[in-house]
Backbone atoms as SQL, in Angstrom:
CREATE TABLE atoms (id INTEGER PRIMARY KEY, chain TEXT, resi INTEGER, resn TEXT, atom TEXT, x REAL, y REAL, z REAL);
INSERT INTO atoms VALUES
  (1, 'A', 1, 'UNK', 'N', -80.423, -95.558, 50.712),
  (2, 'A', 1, 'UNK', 'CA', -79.642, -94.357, 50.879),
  (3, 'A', 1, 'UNK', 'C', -78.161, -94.707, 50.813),
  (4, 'A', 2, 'UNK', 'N', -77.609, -93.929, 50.389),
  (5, 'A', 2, 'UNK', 'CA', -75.677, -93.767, 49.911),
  (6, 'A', 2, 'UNK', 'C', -75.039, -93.809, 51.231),
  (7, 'A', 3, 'UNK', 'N', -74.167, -94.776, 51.321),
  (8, 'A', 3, 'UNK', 'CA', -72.921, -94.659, 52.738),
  (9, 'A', 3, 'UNK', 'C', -72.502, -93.559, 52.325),
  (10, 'A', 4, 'UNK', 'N', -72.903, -92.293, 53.087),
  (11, 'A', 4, 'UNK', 'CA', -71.864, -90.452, 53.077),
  (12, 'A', 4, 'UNK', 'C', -71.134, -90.770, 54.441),
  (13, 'A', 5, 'UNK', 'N', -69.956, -90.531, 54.579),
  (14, 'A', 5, 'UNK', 'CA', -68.990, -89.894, 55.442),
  (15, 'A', 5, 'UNK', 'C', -69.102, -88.486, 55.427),
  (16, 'A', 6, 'UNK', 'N', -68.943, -88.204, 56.589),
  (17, 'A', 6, 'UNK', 'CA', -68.751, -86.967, 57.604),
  (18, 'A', 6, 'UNK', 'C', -68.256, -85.740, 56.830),
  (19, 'A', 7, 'UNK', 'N', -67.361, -86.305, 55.688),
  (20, 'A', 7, 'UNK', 'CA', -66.851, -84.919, 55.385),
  (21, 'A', 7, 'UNK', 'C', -67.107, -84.440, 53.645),
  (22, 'A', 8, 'UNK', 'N', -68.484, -85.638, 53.097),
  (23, 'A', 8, 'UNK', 'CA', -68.985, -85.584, 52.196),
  (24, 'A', 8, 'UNK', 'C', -70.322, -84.655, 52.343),
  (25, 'A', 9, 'UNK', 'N', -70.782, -84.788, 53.837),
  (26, 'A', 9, 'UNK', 'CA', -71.732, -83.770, 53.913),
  (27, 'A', 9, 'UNK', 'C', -72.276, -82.296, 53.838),
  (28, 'A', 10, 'UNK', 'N', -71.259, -81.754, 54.066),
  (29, 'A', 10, 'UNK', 'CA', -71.317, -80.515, 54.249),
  (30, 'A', 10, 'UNK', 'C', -70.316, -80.201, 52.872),
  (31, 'A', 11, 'UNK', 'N', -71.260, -79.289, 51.868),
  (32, 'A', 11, 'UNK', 'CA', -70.962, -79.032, 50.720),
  (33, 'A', 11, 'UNK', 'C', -69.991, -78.041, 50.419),
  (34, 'A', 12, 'UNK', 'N', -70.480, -76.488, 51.468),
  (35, 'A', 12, 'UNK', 'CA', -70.076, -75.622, 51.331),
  (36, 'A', 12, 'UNK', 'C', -70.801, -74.709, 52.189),
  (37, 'A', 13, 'UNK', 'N', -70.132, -73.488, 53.304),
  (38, 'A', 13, 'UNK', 'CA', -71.380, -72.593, 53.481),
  (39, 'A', 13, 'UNK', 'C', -72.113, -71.325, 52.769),
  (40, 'A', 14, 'UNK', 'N', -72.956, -71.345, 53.060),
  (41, 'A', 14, 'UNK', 'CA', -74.051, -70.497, 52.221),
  (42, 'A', 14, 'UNK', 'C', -73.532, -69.432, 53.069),
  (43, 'A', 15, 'UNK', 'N', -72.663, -67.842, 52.495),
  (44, 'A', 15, 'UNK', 'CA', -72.581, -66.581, 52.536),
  (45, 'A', 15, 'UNK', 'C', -74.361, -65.436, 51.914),
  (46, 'A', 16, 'UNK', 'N', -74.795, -65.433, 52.770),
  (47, 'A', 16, 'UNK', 'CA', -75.880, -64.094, 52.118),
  (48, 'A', 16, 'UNK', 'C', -76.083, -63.325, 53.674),
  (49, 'A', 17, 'UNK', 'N', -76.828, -62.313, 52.946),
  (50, 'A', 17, 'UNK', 'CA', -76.933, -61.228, 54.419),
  (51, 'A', 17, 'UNK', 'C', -77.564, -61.736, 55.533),
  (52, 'A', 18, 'UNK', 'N', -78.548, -62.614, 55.140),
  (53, 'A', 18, 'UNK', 'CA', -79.426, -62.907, 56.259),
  (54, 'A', 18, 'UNK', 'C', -78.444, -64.232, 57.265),
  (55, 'A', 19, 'UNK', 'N', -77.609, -64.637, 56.773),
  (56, 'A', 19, 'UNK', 'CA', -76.791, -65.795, 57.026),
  (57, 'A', 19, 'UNK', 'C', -75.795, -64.659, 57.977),
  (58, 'A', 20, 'UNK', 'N', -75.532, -63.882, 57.916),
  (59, 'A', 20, 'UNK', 'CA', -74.677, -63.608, 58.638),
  (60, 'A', 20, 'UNK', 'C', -74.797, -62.582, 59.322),
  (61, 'A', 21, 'UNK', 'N', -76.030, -61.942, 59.483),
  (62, 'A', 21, 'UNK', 'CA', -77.019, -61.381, 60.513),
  (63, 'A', 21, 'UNK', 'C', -77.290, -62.618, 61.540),
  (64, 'A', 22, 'UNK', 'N', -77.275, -63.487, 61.477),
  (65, 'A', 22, 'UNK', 'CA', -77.853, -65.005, 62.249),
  (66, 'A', 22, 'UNK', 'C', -76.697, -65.305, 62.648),
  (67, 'A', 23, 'UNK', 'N', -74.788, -65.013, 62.527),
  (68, 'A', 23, 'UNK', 'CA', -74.333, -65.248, 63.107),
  (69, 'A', 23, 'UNK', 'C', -74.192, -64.821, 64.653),
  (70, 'A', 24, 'UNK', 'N', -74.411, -63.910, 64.560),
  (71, 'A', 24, 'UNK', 'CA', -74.136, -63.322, 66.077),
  (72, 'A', 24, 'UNK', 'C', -74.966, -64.273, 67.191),
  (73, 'A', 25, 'UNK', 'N', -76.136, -64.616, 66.836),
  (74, 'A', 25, 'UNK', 'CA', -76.320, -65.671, 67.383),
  (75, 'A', 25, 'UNK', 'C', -75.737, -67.522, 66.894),
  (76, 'A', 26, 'UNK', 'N', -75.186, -67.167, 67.046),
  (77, 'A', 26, 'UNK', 'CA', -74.238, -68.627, 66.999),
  (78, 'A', 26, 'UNK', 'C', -75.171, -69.553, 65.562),
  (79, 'A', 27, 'UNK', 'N', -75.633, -68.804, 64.495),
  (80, 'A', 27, 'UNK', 'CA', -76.377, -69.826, 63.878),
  (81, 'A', 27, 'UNK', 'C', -75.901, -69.815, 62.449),
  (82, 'A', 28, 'UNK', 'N', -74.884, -70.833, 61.835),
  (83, 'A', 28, 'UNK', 'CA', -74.414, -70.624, 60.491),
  (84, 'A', 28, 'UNK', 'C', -75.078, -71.600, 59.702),
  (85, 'A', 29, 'UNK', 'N', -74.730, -71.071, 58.395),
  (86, 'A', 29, 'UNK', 'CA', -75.516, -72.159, 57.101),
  (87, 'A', 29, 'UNK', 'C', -75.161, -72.792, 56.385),
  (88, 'A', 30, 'UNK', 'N', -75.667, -73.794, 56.296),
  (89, 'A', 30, 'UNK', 'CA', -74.353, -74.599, 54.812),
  (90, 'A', 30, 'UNK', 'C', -75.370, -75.464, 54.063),
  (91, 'A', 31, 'UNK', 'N', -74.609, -75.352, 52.586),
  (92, 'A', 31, 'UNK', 'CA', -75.238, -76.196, 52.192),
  (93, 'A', 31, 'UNK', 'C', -74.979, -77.435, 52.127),
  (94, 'A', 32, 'UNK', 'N', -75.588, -78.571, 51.989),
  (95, 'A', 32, 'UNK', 'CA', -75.398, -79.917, 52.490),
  (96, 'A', 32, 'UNK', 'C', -76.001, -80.776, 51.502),
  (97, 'A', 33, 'UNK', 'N', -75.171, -82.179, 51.355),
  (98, 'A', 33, 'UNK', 'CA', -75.584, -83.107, 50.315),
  (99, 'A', 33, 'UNK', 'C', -77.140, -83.366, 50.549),
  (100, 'A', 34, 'UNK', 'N', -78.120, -83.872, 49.633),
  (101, 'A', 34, 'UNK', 'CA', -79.670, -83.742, 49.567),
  (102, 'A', 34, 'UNK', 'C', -79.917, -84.806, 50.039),
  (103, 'A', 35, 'UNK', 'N', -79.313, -85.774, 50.442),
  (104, 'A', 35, 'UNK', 'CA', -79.468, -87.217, 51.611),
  (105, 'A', 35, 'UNK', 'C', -79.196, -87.018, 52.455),
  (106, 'A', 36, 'UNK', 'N', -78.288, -86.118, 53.002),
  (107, 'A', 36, 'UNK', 'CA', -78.111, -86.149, 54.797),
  (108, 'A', 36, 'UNK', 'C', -79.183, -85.590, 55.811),
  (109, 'A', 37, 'UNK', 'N', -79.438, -86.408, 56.975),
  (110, 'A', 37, 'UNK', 'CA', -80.107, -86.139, 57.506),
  (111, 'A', 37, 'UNK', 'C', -79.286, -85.311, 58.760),
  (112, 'A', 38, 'UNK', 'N', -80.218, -84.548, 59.892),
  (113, 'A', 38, 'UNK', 'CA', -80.062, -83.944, 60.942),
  (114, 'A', 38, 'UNK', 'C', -78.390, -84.533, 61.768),
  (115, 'A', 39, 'UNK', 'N', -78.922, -85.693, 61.936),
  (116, 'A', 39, 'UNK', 'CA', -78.059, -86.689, 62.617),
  (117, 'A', 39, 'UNK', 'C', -76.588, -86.417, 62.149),
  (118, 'A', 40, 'UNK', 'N', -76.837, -86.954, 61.135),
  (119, 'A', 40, 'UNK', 'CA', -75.581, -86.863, 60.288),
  (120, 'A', 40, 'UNK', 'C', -74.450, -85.432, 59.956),
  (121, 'A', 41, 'UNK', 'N', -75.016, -84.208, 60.073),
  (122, 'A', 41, 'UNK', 'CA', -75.390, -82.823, 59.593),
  (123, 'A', 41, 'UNK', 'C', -74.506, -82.163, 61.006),
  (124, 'A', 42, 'UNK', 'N', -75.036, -83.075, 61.795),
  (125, 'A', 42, 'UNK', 'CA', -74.399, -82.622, 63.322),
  (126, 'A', 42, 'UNK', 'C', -73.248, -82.919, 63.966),
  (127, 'A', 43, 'UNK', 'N', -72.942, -84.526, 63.479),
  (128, 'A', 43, 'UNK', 'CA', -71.692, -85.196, 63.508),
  (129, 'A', 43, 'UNK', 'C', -70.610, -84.313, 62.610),
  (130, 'A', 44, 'UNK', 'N', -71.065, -83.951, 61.660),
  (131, 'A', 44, 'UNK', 'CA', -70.037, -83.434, 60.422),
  (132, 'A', 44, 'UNK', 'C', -69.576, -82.082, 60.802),
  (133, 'A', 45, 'UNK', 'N', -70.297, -81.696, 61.211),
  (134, 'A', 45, 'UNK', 'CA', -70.040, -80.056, 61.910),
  (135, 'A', 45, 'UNK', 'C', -69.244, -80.298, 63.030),
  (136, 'A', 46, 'UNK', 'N', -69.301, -81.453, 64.086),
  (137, 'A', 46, 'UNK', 'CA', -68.498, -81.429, 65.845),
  (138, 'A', 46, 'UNK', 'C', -67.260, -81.770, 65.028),
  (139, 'A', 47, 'UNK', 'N', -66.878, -82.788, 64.103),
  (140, 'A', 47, 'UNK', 'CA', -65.995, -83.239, 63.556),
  (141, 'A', 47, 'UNK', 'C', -65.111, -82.682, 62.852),
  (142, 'A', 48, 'UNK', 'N', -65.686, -81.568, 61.528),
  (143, 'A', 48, 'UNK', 'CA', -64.708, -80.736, 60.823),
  (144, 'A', 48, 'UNK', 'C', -63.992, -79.499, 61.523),
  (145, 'A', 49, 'UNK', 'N', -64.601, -79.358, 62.426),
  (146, 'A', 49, 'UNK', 'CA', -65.067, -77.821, 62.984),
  (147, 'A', 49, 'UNK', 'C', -64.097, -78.176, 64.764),
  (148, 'A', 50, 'UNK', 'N', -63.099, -78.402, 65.130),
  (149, 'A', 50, 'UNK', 'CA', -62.803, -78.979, 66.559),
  (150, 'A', 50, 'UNK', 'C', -63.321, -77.546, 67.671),
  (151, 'A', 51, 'UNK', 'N', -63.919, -78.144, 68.643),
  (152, 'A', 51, 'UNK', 'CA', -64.595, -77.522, 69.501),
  (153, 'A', 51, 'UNK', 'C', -65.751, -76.917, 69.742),
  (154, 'A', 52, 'UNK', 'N', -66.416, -77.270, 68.703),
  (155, 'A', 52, 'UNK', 'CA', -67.650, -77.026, 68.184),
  (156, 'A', 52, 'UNK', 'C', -68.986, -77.618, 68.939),
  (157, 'A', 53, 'UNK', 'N', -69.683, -77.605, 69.694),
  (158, 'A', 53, 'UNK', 'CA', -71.124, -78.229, 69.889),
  (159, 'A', 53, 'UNK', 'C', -72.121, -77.950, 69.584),
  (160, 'A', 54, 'UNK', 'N', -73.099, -78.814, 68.720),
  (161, 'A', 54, 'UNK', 'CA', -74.099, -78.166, 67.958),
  (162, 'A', 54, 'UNK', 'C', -75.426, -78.724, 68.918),
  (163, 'A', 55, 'UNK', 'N', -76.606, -77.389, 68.944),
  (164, 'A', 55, 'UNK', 'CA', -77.361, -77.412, 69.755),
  (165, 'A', 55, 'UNK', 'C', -78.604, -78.166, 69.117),
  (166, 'A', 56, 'UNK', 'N', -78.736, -77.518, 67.953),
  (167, 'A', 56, 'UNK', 'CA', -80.056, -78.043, 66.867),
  (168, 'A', 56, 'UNK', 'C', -79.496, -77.679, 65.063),
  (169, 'A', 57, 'UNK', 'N', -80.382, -78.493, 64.629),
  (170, 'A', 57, 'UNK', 'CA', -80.163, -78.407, 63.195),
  (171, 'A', 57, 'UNK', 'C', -81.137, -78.308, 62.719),
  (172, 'A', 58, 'UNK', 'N', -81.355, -77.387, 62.177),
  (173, 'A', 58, 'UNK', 'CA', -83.104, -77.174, 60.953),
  (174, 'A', 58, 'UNK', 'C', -82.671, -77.256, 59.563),
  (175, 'A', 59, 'UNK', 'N', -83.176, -78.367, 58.493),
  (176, 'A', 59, 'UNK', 'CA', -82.814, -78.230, 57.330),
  (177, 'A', 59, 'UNK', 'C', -84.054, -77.726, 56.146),
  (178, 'A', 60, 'UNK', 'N', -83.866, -77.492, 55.064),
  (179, 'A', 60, 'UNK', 'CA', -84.971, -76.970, 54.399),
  (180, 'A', 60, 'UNK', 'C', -84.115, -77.654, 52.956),
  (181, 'A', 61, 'UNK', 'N', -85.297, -78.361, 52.360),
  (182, 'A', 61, 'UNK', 'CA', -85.240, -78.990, 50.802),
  (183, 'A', 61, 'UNK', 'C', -85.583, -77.757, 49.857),
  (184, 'A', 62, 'UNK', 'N', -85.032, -77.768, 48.820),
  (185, 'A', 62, 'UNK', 'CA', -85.201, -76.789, 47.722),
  (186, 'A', 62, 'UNK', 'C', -84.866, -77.836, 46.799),
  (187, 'A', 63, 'UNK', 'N', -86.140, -77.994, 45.485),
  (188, 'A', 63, 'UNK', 'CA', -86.759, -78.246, 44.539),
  (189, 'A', 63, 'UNK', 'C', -85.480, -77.625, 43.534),
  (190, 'A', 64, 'UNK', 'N', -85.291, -78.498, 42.218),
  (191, 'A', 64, 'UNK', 'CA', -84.807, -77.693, 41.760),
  (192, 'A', 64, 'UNK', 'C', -85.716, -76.761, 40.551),
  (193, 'A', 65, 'UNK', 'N', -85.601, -76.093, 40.108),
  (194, 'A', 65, 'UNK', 'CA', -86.137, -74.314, 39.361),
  (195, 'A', 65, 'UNK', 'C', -86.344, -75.233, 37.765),
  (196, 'A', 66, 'UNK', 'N', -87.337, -75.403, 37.250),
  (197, 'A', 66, 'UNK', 'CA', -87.775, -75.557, 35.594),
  (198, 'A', 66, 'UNK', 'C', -87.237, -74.905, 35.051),
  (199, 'A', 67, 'UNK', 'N', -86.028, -75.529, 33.765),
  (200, 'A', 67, 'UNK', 'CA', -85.412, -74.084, 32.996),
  (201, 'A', 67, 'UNK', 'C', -85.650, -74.681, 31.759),
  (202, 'A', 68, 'UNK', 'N', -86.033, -74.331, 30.643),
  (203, 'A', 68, 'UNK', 'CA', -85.885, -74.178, 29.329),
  (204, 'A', 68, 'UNK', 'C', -84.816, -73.411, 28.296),
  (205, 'A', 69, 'UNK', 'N', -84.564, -74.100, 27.805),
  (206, 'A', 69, 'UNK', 'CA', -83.686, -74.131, 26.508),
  (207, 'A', 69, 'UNK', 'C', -84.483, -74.881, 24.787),
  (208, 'A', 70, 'UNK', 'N', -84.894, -73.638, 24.416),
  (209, 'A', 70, 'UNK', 'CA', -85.340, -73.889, 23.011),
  (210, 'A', 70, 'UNK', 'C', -86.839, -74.926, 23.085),
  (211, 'A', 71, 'UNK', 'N', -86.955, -75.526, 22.978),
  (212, 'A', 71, 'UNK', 'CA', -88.315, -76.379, 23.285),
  (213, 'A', 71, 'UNK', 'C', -88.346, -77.721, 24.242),
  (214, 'A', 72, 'UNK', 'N', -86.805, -77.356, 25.060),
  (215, 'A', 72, 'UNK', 'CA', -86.379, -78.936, 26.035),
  (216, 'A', 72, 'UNK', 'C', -86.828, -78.054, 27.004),
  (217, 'A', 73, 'UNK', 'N', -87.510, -78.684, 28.002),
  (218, 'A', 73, 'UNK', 'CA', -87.487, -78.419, 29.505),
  (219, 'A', 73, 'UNK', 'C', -86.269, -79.184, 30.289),
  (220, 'A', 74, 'UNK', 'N', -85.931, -78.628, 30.899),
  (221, 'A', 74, 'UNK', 'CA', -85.389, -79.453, 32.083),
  (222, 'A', 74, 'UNK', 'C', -85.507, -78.771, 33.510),
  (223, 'A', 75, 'UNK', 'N', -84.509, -79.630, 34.242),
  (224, 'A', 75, 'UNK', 'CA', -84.665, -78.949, 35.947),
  (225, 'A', 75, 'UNK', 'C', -82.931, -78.885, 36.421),
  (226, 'A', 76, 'UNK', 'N', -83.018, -77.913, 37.161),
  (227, 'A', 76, 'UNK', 'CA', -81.609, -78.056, 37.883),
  (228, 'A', 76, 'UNK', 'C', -81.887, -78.768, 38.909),
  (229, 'A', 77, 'UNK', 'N', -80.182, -78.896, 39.644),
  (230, 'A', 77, 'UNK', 'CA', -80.241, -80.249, 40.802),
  (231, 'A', 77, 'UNK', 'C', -80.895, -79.506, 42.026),
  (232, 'A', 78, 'UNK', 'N', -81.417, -80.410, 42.825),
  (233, 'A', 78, 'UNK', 'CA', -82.330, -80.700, 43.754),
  (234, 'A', 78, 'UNK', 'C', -81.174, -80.069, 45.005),
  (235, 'A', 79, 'UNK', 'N', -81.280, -79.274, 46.320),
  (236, 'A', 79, 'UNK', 'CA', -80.613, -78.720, 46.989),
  (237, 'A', 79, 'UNK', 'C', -80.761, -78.649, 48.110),
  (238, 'A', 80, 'UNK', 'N', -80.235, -78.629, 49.611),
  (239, 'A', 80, 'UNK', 'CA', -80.056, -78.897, 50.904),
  (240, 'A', 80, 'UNK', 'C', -79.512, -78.110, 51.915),
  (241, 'A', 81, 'UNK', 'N', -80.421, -76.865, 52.121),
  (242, 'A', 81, 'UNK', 'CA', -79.618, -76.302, 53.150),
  (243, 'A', 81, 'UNK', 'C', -79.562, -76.641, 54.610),
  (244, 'A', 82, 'UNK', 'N', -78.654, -76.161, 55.580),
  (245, 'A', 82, 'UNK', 'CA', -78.748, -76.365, 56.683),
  (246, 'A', 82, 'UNK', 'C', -78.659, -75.517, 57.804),
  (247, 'A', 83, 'UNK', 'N', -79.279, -75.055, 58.776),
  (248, 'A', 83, 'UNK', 'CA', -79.020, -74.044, 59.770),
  (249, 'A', 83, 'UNK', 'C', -78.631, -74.397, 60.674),
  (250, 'A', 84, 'UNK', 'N', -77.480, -74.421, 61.317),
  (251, 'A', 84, 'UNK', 'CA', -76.925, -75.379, 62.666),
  (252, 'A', 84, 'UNK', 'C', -76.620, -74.052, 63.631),
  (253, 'A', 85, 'UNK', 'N', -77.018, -74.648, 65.057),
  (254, 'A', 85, 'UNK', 'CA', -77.138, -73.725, 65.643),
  (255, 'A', 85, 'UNK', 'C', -76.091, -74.218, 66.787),
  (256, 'A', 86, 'UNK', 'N', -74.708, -73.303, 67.471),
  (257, 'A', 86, 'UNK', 'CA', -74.338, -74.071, 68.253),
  (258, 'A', 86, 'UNK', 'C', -74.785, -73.334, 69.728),
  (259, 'A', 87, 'UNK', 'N', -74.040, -74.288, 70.788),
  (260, 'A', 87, 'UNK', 'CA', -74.514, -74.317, 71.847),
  (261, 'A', 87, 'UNK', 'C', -73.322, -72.839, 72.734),
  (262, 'A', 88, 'UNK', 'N', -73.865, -71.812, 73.608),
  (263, 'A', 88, 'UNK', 'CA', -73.282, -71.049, 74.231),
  (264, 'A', 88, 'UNK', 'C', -72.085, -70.982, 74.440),
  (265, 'A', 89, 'UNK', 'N', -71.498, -72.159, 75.254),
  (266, 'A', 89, 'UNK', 'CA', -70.112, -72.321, 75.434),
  (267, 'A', 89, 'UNK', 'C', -69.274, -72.775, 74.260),
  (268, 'A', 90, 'UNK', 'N', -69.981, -73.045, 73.121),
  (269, 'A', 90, 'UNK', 'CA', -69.436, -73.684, 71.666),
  (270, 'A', 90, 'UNK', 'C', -68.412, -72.732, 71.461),
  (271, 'A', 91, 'UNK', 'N', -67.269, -73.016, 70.385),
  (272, 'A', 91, 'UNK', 'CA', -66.505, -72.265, 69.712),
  (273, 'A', 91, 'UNK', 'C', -66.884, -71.796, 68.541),
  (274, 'A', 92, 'UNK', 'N', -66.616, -70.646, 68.182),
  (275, 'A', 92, 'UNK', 'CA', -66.970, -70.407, 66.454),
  (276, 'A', 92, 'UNK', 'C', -65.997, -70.840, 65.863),
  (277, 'A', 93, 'UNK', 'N', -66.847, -71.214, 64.167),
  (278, 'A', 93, 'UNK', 'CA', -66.448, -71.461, 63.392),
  (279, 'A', 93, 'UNK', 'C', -65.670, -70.573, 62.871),
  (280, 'A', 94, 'UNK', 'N', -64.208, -71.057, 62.705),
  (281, 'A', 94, 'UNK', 'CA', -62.909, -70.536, 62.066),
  (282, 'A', 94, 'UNK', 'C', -63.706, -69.534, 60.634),
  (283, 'A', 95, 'UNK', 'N', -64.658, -70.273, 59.543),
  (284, 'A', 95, 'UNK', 'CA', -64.185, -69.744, 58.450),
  (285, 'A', 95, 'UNK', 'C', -65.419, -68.630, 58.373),
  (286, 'A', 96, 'UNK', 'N', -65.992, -68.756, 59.189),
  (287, 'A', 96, 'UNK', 'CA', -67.146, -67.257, 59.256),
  (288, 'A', 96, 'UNK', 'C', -66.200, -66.193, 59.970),
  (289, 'A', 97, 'UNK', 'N', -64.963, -66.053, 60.732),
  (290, 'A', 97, 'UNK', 'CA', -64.723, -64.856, 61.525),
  (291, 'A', 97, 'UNK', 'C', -64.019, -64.079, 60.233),
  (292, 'A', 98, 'UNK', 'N', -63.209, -64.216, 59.590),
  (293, 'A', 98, 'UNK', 'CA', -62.416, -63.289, 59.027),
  (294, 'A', 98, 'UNK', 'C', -63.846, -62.627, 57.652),
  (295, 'A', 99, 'UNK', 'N', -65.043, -62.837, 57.730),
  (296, 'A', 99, 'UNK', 'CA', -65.929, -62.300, 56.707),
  (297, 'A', 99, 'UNK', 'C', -66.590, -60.816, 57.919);
């Protein structure tokens, strides 16, 4: 596995409805490089994020989708989301309030 630093992990967060129905309970999404584990996922969030405590992390692998072009198959890249959930007294995340 690849030496990732803290701020290679976290890709970007995932904006959709159901993502931000789940904020109100303290639970945002991001997507995340396809090697990081939990551990790692959790550090990157207390770290980018100051004041932040994360309670749990659930991640889910997504395959990438078979696409064709003319008689080539191929696949798109392989993908990593993450659901981090923080803890009561946690602070929110800066870049979910102004949505």
């Amino acid at each position: 596995m690849a030496n990732i630093q803290y701020y290679d992990v976290i890709l970007k967060p995932l904006i959709t409805e159901k993502s931000m129905n789940s904020m109100s309970e303290k639970k945002y999404t991001f997507l995340v490089h396809p090697e990081a584990n939990k551990t790692q996922i959790k550090e990157a969030v207390e770290k980018m994020f100051q004041g932040t405590k994360v309670a749990k992390v659930n991640t889910m692998n997504n395959d990438g989708k078979t696409r064709r072009r003319g008689n080539v198959f191929g696949k798109t890249a392989k993908t990593k989301k993450a659901i981090v959930q923080l803890t009561a007294d946690s602070k929110e995340i800066e870049i979910f309030e102004s949505l």
